[in-house]
Each structure stands twice: as C-alpha cells, then as structure tokens.
HTML snippet that shows the backbone in 3Dmol.js (N, CA, C, O; Angstrom):
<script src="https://3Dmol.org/build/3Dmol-min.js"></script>
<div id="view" style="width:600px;height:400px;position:relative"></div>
<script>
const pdb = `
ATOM      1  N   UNK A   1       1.072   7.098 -11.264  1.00  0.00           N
ATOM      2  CA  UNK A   1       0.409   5.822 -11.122  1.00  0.00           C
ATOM      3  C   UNK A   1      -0.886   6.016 -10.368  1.00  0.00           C
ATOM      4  O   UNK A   1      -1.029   7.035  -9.690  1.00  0.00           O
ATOM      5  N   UNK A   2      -1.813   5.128 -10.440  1.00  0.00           N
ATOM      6  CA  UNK A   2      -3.118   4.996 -10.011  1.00  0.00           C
ATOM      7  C   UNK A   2      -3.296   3.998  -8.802  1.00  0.00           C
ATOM      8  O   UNK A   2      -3.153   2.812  -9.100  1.00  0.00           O
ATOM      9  N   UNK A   3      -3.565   4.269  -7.575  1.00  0.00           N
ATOM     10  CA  UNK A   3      -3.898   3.285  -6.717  1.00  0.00           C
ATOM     11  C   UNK A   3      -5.249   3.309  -5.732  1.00  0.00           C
ATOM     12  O   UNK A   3      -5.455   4.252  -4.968  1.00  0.00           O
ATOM     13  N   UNK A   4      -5.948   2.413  -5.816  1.00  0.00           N
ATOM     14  CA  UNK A   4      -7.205   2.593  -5.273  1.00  0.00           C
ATOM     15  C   UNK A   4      -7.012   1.283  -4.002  1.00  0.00           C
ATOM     16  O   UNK A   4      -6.378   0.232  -4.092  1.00  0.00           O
ATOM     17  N   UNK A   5      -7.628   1.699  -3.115  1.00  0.00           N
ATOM     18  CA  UNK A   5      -7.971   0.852  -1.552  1.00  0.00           C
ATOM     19  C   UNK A   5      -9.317   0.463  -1.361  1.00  0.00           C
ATOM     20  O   UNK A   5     -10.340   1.014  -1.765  1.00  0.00           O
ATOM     21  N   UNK A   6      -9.156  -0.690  -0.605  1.00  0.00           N
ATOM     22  CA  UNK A   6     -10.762  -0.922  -0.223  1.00  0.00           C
ATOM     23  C   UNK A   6     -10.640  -1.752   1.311  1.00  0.00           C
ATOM     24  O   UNK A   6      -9.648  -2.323   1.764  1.00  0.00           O
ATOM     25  N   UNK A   7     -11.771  -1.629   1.820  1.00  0.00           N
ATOM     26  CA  UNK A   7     -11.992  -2.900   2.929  1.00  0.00           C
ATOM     27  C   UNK A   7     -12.949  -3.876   2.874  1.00  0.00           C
ATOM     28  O   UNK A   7     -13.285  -3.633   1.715  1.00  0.00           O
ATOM     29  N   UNK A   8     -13.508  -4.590   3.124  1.00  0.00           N
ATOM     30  CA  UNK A   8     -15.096  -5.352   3.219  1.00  0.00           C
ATOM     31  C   UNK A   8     -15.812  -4.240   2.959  1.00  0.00           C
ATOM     32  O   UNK A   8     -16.364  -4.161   1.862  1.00  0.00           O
ATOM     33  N   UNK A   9     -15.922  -3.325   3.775  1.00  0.00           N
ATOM     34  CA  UNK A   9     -16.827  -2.203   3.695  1.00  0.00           C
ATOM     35  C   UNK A   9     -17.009  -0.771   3.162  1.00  0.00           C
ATOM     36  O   UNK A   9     -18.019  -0.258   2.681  1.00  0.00           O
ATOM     37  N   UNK A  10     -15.613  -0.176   3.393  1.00  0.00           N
ATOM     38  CA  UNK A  10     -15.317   1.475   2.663  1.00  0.00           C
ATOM     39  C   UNK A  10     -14.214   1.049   1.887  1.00  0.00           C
ATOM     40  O   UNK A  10     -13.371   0.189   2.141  1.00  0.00           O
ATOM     41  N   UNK A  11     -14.394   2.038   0.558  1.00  0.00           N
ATOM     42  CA  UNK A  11     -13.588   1.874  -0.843  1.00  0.00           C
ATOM     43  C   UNK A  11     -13.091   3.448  -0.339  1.00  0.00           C
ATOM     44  O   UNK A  11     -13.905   4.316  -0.024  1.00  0.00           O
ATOM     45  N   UNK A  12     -11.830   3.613  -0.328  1.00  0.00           N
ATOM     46  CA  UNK A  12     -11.151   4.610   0.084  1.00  0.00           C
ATOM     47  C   UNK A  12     -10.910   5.957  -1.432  1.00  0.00           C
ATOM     48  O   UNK A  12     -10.601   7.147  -1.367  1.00  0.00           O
ATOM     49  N   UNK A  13     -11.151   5.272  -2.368  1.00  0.00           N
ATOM     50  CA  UNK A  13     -10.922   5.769  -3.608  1.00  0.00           C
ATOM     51  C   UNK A  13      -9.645   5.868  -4.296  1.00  0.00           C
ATOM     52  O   UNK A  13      -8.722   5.079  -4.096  1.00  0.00           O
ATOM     53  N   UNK A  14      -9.605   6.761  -5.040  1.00  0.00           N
ATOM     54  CA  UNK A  14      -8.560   6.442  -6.286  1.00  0.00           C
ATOM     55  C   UNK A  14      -7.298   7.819  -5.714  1.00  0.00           C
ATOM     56  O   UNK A  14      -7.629   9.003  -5.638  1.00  0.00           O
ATOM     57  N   UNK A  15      -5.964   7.332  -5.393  1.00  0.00           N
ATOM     58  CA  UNK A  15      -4.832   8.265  -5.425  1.00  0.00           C
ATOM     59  C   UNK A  15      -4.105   8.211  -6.157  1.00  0.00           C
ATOM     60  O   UNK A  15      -3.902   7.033  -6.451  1.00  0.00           O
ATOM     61  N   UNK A  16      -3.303   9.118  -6.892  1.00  0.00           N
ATOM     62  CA  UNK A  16      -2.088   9.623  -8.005  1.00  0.00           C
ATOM     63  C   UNK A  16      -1.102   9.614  -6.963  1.00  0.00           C
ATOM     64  O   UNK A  16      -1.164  10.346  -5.975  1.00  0.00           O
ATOM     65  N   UNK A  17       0.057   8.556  -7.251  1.00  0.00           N
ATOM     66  CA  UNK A  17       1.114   8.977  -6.651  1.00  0.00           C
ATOM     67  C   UNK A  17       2.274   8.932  -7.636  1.00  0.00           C
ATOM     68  O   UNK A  17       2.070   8.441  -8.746  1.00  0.00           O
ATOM     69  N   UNK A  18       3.131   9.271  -7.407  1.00  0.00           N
ATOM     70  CA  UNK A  18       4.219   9.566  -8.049  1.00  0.00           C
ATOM     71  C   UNK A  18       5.531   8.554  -7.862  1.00  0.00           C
ATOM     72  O   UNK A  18       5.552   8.302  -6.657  1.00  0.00           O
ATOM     73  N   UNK A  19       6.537   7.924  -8.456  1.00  0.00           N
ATOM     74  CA  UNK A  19       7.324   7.135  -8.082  1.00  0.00           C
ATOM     75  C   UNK A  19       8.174   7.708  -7.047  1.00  0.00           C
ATOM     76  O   UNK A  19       8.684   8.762  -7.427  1.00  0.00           O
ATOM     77  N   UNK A  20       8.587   7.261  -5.520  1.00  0.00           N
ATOM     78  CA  UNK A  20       9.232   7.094  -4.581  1.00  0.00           C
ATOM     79  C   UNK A  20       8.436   7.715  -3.545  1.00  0.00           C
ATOM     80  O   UNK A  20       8.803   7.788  -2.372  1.00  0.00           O
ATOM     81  N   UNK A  21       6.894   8.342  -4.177  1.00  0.00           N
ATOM     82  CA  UNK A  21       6.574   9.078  -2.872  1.00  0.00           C
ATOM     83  C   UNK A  21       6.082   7.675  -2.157  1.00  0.00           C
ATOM     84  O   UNK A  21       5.833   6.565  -2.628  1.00  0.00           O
ATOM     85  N   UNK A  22       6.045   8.273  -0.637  1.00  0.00           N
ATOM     86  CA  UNK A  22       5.576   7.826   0.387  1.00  0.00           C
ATOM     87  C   UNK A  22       4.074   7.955   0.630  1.00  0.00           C
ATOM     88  O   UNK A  22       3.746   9.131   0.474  1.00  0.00           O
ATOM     89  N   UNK A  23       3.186   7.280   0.910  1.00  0.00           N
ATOM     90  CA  UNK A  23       1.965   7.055   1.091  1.00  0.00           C
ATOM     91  C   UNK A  23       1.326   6.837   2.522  1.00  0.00           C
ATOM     92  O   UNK A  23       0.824   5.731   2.725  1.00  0.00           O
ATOM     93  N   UNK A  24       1.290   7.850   3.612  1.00  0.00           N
ATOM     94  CA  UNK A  24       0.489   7.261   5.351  1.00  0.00           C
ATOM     95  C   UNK A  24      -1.057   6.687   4.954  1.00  0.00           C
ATOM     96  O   UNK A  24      -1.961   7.312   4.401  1.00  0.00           O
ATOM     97  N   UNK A  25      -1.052   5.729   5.276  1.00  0.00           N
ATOM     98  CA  UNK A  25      -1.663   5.034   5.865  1.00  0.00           C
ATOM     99  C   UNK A  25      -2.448   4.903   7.317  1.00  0.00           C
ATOM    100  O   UNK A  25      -1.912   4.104   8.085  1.00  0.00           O
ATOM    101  N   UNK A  26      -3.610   5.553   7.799  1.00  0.00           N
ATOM    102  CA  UNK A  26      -3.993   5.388   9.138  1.00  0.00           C
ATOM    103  C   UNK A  26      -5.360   4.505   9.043  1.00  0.00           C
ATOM    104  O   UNK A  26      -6.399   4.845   8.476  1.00  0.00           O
ATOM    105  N   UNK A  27      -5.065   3.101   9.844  1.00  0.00           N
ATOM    106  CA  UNK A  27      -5.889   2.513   9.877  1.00  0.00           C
ATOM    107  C   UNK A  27      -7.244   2.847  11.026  1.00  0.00           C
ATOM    108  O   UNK A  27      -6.895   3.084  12.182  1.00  0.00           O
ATOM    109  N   UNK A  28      -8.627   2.864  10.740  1.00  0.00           N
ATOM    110  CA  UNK A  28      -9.407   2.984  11.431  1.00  0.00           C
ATOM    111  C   UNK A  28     -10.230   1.652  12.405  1.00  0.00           C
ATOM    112  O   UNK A  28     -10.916   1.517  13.418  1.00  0.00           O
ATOM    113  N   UNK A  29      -9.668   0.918  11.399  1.00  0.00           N
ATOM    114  CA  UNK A  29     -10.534  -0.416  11.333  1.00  0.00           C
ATOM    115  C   UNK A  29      -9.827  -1.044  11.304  1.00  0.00           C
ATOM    116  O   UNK A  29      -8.897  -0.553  10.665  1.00  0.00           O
ATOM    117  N   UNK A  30      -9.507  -2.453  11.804  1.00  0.00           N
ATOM    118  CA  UNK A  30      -8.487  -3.815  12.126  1.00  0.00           C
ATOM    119  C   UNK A  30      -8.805  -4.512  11.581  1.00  0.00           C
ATOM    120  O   UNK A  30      -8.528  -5.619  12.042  1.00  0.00           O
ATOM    121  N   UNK A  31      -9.629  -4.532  10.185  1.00  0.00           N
ATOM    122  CA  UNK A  31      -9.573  -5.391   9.228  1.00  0.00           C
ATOM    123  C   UNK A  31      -8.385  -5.504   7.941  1.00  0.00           C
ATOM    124  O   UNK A  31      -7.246  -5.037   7.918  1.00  0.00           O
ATOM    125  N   UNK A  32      -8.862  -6.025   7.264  1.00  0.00           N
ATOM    126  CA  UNK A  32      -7.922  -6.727   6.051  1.00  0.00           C
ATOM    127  C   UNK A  32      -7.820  -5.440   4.943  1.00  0.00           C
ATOM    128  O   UNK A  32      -8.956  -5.045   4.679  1.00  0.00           O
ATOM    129  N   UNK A  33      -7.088  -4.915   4.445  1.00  0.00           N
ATOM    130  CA  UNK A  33      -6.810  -3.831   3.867  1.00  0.00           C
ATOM    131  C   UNK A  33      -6.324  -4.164   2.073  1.00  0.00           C
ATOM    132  O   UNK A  33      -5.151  -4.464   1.853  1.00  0.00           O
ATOM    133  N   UNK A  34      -7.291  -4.077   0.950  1.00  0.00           N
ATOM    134  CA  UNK A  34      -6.610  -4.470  -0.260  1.00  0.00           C
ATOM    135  C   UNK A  34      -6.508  -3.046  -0.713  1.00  0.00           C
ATOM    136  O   UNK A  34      -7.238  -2.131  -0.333  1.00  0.00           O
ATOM    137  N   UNK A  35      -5.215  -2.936  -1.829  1.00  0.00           N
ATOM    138  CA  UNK A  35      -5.264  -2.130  -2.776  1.00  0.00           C
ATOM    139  C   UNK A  35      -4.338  -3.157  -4.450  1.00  0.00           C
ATOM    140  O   UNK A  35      -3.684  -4.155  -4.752  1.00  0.00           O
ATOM    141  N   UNK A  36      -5.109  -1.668  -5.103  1.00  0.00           N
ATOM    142  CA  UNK A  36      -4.744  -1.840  -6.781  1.00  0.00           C
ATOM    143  C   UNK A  36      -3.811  -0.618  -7.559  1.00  0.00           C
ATOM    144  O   UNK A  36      -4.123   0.426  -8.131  1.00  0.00           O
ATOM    145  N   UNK A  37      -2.832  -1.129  -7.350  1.00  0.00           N
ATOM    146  CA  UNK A  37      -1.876   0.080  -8.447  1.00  0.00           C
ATOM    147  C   UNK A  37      -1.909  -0.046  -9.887  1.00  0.00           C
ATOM    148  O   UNK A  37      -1.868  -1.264 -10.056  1.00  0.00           O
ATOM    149  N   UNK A  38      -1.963   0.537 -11.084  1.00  0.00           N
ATOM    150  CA  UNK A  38      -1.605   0.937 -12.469  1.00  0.00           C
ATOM    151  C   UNK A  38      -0.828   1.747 -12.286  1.00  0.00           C
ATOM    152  O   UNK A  38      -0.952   2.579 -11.387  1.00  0.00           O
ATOM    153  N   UNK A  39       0.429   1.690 -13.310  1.00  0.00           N
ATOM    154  CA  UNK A  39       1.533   2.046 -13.568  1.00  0.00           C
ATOM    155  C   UNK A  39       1.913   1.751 -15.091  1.00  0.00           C
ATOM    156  O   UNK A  39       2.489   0.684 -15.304  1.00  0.00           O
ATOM    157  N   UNK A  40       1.594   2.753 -16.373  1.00  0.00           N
ATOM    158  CA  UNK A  40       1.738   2.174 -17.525  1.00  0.00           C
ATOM    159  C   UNK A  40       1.260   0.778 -18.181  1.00  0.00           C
ATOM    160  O   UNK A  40       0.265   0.326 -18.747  1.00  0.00           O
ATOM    161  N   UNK A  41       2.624   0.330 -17.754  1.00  0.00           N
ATOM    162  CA  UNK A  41       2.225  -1.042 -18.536  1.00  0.00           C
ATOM    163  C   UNK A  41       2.309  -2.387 -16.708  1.00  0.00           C
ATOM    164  O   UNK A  41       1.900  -3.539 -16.564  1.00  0.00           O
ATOM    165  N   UNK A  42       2.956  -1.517 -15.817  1.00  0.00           N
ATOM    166  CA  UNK A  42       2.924  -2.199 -15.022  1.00  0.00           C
ATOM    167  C   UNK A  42       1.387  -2.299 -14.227  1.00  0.00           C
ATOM    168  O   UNK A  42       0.463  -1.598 -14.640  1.00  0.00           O
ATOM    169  N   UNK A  43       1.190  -3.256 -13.018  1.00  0.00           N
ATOM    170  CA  UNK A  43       0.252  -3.716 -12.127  1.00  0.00           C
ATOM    171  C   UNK A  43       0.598  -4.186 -10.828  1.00  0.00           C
ATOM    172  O   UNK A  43       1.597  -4.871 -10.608  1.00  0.00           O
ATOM    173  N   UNK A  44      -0.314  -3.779  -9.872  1.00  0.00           N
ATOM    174  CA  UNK A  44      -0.155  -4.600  -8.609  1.00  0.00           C
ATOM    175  C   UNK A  44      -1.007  -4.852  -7.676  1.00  0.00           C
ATOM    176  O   UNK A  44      -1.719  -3.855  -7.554  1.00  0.00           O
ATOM    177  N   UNK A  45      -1.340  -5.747  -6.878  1.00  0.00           N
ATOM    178  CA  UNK A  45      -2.438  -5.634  -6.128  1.00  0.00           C
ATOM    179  C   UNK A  45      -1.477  -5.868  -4.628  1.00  0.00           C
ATOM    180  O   UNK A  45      -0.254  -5.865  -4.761  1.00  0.00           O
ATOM    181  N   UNK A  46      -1.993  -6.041  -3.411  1.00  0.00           N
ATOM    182  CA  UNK A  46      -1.739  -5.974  -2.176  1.00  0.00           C
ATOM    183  C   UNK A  46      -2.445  -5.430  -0.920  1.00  0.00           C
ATOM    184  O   UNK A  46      -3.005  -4.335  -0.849  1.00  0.00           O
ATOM    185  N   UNK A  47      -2.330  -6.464   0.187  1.00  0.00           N
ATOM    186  CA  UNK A  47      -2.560  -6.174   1.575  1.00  0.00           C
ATOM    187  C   UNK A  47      -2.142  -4.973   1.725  1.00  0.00           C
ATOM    188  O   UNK A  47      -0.917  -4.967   1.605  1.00  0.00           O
ATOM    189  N   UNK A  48      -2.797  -3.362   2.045  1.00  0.00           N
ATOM    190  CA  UNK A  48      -1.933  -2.277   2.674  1.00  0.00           C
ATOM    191  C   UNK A  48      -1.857  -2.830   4.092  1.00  0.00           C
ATOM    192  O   UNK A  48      -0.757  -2.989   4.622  1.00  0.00           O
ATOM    193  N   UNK A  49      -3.393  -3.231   4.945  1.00  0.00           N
ATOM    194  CA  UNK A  49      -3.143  -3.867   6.204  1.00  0.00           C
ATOM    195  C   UNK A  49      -3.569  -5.138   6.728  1.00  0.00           C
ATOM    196  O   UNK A  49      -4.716  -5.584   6.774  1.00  0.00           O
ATOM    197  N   UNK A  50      -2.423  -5.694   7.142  1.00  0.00           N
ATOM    198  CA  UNK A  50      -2.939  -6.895   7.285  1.00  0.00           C
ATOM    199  C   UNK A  50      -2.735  -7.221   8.896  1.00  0.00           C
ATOM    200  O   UNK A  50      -1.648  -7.616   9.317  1.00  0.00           O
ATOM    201  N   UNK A  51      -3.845  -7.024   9.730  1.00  0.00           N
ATOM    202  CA  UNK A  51      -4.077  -7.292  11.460  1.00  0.00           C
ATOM    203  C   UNK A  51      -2.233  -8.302  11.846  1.00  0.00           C
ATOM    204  O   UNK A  51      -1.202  -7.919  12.400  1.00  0.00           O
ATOM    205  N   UNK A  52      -2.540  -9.324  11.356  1.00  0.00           N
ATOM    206  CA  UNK A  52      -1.370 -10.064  11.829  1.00  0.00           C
ATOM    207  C   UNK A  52      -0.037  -9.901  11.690  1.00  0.00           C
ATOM    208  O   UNK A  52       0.892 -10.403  12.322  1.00  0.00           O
ATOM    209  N   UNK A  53      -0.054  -9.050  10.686  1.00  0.00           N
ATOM    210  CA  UNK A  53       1.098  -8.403  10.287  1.00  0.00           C
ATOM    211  C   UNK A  53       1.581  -7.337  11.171  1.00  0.00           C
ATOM    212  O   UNK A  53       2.655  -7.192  11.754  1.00  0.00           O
ATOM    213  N   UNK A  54       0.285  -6.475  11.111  1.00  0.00           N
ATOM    214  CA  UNK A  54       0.760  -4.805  11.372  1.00  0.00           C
ATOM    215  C   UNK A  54       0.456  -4.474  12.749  1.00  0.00           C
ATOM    216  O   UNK A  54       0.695  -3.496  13.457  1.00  0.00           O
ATOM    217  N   UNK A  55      -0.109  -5.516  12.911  1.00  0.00           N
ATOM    218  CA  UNK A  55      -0.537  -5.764  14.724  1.00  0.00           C
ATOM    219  C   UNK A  55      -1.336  -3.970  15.374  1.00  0.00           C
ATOM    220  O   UNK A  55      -2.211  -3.221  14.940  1.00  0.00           O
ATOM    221  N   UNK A  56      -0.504  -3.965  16.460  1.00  0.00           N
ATOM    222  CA  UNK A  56      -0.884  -2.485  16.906  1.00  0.00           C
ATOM    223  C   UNK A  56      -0.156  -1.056  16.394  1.00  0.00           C
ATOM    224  O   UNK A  56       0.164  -0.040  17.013  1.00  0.00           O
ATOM    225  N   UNK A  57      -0.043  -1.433  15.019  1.00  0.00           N
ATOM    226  CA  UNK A  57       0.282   0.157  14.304  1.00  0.00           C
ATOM    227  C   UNK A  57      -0.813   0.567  14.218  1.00  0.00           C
ATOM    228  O   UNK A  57      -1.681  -0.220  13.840  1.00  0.00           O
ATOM    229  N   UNK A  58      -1.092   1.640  14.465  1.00  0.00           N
ATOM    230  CA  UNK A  58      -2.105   2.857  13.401  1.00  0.00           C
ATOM    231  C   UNK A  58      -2.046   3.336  12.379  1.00  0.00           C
ATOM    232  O   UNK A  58      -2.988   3.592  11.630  1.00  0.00           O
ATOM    233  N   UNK A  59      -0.431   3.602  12.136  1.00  0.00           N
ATOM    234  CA  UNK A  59      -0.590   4.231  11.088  1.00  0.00           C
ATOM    235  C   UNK A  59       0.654   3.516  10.393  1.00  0.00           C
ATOM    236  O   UNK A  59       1.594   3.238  11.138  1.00  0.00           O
ATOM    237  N   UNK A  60       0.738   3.251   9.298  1.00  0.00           N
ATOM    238  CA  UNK A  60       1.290   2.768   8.041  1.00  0.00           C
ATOM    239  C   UNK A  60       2.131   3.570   7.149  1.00  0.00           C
ATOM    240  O   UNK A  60       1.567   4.534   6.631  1.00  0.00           O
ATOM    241  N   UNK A  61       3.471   3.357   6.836  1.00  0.00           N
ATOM    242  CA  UNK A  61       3.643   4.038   4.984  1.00  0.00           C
ATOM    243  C   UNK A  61       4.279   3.048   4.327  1.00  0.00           C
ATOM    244  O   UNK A  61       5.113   2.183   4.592  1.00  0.00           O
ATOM    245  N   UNK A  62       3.562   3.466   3.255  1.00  0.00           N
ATOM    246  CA  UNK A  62       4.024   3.250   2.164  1.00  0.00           C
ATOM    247  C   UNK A  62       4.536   3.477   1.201  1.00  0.00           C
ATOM    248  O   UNK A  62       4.011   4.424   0.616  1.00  0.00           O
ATOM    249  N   UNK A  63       6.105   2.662   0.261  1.00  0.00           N
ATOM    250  CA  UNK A  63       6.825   3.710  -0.796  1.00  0.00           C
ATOM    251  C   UNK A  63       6.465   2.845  -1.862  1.00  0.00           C
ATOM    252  O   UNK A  63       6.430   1.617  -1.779  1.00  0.00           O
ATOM    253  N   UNK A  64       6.135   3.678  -3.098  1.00  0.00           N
ATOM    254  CA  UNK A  64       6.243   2.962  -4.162  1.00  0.00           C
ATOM    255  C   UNK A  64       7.649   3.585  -4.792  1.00  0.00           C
ATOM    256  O   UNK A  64       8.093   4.724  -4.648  1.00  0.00           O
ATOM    257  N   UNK A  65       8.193   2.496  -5.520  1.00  0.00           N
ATOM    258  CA  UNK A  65       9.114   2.229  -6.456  1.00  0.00           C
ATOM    259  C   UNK A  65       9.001   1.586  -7.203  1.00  0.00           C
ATOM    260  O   UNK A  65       8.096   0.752  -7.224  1.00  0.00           O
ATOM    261  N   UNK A  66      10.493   1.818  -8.754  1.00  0.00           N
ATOM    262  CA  UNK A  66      10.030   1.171  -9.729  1.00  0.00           C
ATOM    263  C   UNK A  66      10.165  -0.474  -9.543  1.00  0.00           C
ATOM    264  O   UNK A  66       9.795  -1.284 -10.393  1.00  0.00           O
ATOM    265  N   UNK A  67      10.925  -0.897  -7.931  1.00  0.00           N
ATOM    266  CA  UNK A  67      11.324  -2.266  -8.081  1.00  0.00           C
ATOM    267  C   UNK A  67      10.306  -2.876  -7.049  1.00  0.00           C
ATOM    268  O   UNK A  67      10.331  -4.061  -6.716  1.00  0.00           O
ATOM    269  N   UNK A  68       9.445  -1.989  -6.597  1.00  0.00           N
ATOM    270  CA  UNK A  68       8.329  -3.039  -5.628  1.00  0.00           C
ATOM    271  C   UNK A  68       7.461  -2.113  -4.918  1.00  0.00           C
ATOM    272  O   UNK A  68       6.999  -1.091  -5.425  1.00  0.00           O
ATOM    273  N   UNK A  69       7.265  -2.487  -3.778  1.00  0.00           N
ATOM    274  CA  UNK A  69       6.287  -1.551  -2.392  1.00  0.00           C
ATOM    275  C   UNK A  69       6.345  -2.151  -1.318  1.00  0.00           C
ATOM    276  O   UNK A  69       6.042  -3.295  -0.980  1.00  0.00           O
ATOM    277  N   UNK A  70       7.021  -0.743  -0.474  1.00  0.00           N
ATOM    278  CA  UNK A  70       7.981  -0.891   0.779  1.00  0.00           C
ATOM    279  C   UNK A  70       6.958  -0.346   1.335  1.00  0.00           C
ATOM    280  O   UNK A  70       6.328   0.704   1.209  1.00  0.00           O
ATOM    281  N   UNK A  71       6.906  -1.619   2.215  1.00  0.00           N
ATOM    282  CA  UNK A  71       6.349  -1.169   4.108  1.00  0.00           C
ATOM    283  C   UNK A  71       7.385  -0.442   5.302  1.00  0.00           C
ATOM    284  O   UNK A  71       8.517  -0.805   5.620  1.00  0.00           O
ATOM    285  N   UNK A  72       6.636   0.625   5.798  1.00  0.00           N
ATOM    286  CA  UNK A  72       7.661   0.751   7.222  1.00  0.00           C
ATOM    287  C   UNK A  72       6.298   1.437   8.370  1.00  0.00           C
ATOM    288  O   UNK A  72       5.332   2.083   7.965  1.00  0.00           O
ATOM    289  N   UNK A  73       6.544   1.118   9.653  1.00  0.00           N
ATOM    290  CA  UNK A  73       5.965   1.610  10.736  1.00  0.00           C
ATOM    291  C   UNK A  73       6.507   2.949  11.226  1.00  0.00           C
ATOM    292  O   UNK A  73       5.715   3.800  11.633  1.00  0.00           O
ATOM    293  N   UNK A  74       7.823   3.176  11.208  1.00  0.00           N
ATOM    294  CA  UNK A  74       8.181   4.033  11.232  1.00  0.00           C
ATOM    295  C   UNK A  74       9.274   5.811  10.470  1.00  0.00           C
ATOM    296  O   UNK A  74       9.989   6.741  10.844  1.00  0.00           O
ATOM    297  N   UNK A  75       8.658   5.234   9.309  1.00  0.00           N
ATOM    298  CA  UNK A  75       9.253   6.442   7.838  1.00  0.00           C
ATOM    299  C   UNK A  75      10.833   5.490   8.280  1.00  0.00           C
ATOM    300  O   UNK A  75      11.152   5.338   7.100  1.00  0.00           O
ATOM    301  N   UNK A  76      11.710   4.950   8.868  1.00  0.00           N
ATOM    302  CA  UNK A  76      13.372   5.061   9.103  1.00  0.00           C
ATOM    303  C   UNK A  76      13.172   3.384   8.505  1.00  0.00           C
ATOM    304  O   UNK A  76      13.724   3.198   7.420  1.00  0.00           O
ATOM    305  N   UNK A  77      12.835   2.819   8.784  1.00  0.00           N
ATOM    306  CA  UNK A  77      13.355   1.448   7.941  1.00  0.00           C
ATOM    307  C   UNK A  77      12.506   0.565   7.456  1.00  0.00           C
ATOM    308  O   UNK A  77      11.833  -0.239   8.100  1.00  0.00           O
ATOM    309  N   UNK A  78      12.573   0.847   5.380  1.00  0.00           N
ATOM    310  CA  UNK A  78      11.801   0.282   4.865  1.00  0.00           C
ATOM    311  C   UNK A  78      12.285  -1.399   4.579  1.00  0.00           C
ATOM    312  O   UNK A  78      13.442  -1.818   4.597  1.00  0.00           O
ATOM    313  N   UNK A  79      10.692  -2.408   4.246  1.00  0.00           N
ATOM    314  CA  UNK A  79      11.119  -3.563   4.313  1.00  0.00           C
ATOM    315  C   UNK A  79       9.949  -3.692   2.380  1.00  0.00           C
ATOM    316  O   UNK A  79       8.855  -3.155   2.207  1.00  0.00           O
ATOM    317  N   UNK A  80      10.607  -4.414   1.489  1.00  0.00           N
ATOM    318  CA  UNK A  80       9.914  -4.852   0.518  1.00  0.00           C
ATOM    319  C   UNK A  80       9.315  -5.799   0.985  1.00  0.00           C
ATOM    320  O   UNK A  80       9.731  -6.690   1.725  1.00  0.00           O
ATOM    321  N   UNK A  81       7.730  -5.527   0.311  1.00  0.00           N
ATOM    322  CA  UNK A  81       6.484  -6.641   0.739  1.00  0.00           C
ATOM    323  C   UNK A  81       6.066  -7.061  -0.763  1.00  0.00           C
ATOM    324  O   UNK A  81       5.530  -8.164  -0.870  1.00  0.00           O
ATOM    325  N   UNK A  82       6.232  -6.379  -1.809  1.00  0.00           N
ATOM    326  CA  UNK A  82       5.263  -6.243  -2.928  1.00  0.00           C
ATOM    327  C   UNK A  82       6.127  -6.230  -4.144  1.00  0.00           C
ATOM    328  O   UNK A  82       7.252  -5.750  -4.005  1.00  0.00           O
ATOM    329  N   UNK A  83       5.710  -6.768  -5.533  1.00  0.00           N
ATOM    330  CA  UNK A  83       6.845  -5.918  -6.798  1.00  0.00           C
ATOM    331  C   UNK A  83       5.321  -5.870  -7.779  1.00  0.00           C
ATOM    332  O   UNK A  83       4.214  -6.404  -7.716  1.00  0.00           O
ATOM    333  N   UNK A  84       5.809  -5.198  -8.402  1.00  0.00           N
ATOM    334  CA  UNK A  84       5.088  -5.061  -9.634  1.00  0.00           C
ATOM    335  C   UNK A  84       5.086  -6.147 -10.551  1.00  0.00           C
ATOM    336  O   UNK A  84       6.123  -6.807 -10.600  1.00  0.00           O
ATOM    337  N   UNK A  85       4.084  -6.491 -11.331  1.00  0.00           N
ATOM    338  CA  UNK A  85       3.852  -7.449 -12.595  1.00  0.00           C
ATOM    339  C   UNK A  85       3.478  -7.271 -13.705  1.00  0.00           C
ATOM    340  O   UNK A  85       2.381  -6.752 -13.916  1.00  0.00           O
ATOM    341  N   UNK A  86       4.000  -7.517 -14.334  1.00  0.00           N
ATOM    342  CA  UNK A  86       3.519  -7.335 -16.048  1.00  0.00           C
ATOM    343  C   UNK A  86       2.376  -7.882 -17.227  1.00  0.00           C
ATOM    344  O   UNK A  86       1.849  -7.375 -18.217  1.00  0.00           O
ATOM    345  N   UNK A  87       2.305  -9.304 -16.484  1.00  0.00           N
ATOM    346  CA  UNK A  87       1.351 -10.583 -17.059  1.00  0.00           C
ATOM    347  C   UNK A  87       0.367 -10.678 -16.239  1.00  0.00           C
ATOM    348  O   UNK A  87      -0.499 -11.536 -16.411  1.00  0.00           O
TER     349      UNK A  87
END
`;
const viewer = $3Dmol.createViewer("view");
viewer.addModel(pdb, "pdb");
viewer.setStyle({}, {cartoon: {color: "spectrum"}});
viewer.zoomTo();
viewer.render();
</script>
C-alpha cells in the first residue's frame, strides 16, 4: 500500500508499507498531521497527529490492517482510530 503525510508546511512523502507493519511516527512539530493510504481497491485518509489527542507524545505508531489503522503510544496497546473505504 501507498501512504503519503503532510503538515501545513512539510509533505513527508510517499511510504510502501506492507499489511500489519507498524509505522513510528516522530513528531517535530505540534501541529495537525494528515495522511493518504491506497490499498488496491481500498482508501483512507487520517489525522497521524492530532495535538489534542496525542498531547505530549513524540513519537507515534502506527499499524495498518486489513480492518482499519491502529494508534498506540507505546508499541503494547493498540486502539482503532481509522478503517478503510471503498466509495
């Protein structure tokens, strides 16, 4: 799958990940964090960081799967934020 990041300001570019890998995340900046996944026929867009959310983390992961995209602060307990869409 294809996922690209951006902020207001730096476009982080385009990563290949693979289904279940894990994705770190280190935020530099305490702004608003979008990304865009392709996946075949699937799609997704999403907050990687969102200030109010993620408060004083630095660093982020992320799992993709085929049933959504799991946030955790610390790799031990993921929480679904995201699913994929078709339409």
């Amino acid at each position: 799958m294809s996922v690209s990041c951006s902020s207001s300001n730096i476009v982080f570019g385009e990563q290949t990940l693979v289904n279940g890998e894990v994705y770190k995340w280190r935020v530099s900046q305490r702004k608003l964090h979008y990304c865009v996944a392709i996946w075949e026929r699937f799609f997704a867009s999403w907050h990687a960081f969102q200030p109010r959310r993620d408060g004083n983390h630095e660093t982020l992961f992320w799992m993709v799967k085929e049933d959504g995209f799991f946030i955790s602060w610390d790799k031990a307990k993921w929480v679904k934020k995201y699913r994929w869409e078709t339409e």
